[in-house]
C-alpha positions as CSV (number, residue, x, y, z in Angstrom):
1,X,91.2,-161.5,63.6
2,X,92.8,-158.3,63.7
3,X,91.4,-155.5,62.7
4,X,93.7,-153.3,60.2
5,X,92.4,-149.7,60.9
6,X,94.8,-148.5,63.6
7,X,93.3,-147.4,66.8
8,X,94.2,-143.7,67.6
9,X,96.3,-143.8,70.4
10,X,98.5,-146.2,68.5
11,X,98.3,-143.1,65.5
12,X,99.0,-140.8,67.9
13,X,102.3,-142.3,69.6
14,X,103.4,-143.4,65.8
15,X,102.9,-139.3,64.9
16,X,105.1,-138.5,68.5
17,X,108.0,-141.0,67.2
18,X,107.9,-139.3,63.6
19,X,107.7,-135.6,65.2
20,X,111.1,-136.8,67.7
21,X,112.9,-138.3,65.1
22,X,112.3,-135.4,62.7
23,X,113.1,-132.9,65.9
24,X,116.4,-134.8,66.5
25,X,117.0,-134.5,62.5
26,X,116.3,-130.5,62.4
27,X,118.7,-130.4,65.8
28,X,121.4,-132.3,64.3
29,X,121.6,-130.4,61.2
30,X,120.8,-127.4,63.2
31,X,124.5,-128.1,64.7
32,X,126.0,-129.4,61.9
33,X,125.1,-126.4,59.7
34,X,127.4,-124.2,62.5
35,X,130.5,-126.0,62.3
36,X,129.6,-128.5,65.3
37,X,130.8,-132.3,65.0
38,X,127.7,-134.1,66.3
39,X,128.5,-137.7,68.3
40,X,125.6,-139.7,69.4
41,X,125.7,-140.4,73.3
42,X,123.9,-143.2,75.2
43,X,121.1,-142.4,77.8
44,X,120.5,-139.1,79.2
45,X,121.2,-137.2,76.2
46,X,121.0,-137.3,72.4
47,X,124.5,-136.2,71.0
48,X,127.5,-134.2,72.1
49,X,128.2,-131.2,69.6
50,X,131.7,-130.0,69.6
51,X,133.2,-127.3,67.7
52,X,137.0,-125.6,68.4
53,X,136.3,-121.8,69.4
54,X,138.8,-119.5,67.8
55,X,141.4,-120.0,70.4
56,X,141.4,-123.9,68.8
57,X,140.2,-125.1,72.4
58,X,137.5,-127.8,72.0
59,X,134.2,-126.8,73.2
60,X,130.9,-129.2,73.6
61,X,128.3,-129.6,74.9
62,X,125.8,-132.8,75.9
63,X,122.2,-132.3,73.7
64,X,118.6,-133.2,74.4
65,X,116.4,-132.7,71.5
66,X,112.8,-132.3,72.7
67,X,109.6,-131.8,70.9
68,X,106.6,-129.5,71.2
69,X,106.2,-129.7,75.6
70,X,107.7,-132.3,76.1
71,X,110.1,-132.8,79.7
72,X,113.1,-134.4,80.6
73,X,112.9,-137.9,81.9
74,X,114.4,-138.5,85.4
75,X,117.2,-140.2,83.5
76,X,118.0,-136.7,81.7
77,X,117.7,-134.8,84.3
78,X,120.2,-136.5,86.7
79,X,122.6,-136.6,83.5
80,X,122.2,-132.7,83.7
81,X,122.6,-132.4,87.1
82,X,126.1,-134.8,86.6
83,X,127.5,-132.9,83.7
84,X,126.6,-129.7,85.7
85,X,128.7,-130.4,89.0
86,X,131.6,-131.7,86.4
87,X,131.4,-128.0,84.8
88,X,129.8,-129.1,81.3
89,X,127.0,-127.8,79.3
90,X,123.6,-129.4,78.5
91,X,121.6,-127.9,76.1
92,X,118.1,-129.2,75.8
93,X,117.0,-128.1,72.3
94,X,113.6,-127.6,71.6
95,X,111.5,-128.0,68.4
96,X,108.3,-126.1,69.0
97,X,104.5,-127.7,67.5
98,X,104.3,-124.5,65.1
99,X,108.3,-125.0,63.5
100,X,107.1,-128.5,62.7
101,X,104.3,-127.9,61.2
102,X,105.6,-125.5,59.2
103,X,108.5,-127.6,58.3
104,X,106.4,-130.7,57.4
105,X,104.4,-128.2,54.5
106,X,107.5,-126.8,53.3
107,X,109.5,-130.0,52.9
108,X,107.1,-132.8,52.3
109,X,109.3,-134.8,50.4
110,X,112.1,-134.4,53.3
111,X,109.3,-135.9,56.0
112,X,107.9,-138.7,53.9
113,X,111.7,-139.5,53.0
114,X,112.3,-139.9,57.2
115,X,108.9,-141.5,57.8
116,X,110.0,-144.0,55.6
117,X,113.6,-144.6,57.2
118,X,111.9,-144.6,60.4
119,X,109.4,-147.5,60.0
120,X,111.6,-149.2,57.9
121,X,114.1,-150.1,60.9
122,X,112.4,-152.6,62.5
123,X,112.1,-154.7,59.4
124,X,115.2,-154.1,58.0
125,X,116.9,-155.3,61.9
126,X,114.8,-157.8,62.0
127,X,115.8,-159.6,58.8
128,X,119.6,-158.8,60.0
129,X,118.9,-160.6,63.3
130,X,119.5,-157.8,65.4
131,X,116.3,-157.1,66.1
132,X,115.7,-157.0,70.4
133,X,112.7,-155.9,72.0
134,X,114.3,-154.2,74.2
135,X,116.4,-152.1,71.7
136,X,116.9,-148.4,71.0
137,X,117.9,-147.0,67.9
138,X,120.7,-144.8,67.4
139,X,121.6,-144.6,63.6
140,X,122.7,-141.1,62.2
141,X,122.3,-140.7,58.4
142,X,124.4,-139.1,56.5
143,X,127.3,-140.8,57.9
144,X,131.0,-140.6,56.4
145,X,133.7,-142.4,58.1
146,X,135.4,-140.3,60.6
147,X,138.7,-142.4,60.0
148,X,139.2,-142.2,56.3
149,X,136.9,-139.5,55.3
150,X,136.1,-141.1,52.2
151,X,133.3,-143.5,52.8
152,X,130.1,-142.7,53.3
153,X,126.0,-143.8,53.5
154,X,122.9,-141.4,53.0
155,X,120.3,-144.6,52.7
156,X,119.7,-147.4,55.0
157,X,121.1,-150.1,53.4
158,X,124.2,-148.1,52.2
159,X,124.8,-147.8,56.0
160,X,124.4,-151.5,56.2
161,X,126.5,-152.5,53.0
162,X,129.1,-149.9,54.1
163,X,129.6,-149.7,57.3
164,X,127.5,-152.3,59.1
165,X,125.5,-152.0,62.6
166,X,126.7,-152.9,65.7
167,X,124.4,-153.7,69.1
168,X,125.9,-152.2,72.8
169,X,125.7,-153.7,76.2
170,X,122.7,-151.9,77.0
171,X,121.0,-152.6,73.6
172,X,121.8,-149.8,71.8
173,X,121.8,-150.3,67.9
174,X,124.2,-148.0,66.6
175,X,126.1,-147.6,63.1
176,X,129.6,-148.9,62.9
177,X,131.7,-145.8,63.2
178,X,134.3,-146.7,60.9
179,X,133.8,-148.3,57.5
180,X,134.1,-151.8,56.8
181,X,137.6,-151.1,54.4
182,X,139.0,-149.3,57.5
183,X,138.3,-151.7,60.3
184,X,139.6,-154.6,58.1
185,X,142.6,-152.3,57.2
186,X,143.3,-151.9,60.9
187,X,143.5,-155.6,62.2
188,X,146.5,-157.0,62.5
């Protein structure tokens, strides 16, 4: 039999995963809060923020959100290396041990709201069937559809009765980027 008390590695890596996702939701409203349009991007990099500069040309730039000391992988690094020789930015963002802390007293009620979105995913997939081993999650909450403007889901299943999930190639789970009315709206 099992036992239930959790050993402390497997406390320690679930504490790294809340720290990253809380990192990546500090970066992303970092961005957003400065006029950036954040767009999640597959491996090598988080998001793309993009924001017009004031001659209306389109600036972004590819994001790694990092935690504490944490490096790039080898698979980050070559992405940076690639978007350097094609003359575009990456900007590895860093969330230091101290900010987090801090955050996590002042906002308790923020963190124990994304602890519970975060290890409520694996359930929630799994009773949707989506559920791989292999997969990596890639949902961004709040989400409004970029199409319409009009729809949108702060909650879990609000993302999932509004706009749906959808699985890449390389076993990405992503939200559907346009709402349920619009995609309908748009097939022939």
């Amino acid at each position: 039999m099992m036992s239930l008390s959790k050993n402390k590695s497997s406390i320690r890596l679930e504490n790294n995963i809340l720290n990253g996702i809380i990192a990546e939701y500090l970066a992303i409203n970092d961005f957003t809060k400065n006029g950036f349009i954040v767009k999640r991007t597959g491996i090598g990099s988080d998001f793309i923020a993009s924001k017009r500069d004031s001659s209306r040309k389109m600036h972004e730039m590819y994001v790694e959100v990092k935690y504490n000391k944490s490096e790039l992988s080898q698979k980050q690094k070559q992405k940076k290396l690639t978007l350097r020789k094609k003359g575009k930015d990456y900007f590895v963002y860093r969330v230091t041990q101290k900010f987090l802390n801090n955050y996590k007293k002042d906002y308790p009620d923020k963190v124990e709201q994304i602890k519970k979105h975060s290890t409520s995913r694996g359930i929630i997939y799994q009773d949707t069937g989506i559920f791989h081993s292999s997969s990596k999650f890639k949902i961004i909450l709040p989400w409004i559809c970029p199409h319409c403007k009009m729809i949108d889901a702060h909650t879990m299943s609000e993302l999932l009765k509004n706009f749906g999930l959808r699985k890449m190639k390389n076993n990405t789970i992503r939200n559907q980027s346009w709402c349920r009315v619009c995609r309908c709206a748009s097939k022939p």
